[in-house]
C-alpha positions as CSV (number, residue, x, y, z in Angstrom):
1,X,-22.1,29.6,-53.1
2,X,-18.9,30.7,-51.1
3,X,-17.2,30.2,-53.7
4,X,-18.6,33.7,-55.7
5,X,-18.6,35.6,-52.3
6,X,-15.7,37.6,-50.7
7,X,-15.3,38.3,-47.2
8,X,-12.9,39.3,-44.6
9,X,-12.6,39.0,-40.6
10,X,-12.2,42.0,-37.9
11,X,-11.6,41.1,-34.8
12,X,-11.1,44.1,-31.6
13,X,-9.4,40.9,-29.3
14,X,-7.0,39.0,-32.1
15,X,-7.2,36.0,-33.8
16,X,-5.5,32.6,-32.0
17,X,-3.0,30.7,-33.9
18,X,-5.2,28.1,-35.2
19,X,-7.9,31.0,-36.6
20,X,-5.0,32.4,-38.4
21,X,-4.0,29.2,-39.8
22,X,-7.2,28.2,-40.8
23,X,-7.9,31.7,-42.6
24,X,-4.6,31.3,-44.7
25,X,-5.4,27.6,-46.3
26,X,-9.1,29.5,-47.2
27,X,-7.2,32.4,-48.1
28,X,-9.7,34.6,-45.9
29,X,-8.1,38.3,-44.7
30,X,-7.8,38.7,-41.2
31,X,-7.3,42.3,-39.5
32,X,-7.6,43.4,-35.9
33,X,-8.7,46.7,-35.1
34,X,-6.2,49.1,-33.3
35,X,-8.2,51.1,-30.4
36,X,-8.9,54.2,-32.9
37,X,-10.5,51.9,-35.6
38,X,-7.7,51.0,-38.4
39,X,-7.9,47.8,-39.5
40,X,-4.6,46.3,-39.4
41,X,-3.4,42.8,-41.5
42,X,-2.8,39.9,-39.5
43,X,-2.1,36.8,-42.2
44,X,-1.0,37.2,-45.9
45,X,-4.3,37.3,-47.6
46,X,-4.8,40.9,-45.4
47,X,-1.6,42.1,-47.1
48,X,-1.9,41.0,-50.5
49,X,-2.4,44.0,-53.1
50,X,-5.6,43.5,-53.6
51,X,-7.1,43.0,-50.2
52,X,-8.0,47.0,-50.0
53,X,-10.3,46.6,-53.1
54,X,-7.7,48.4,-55.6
């Protein structure tokens, strides 16, 4: 079943080392939120083209 579904993870705090890690061998986009809201990319999948849906 994950294997149709896309997600991401937000995080206000960060992600540790081993999250981040873990997120790039599933290929899962990390961002933290900044303190007005934007999302910002934290691993590779977050800045690959396609990670903003275009």
């Amino acid at each position: 079943m994950t294997e149709s579904a896309a997600f991401l993870c937000l995080s206000t705090a960060g992600h540790s080392e081993e999250a981040r890690i873990r997120a790039d061998a599933l290929d899962v986009p990390l961002f933290l939120l900044d303190p007005t809201g934007v999302p910002r990319p934290v691993n590779g999948p977050a800045d690959a083209p396609d990670a903003d849906g275009a």
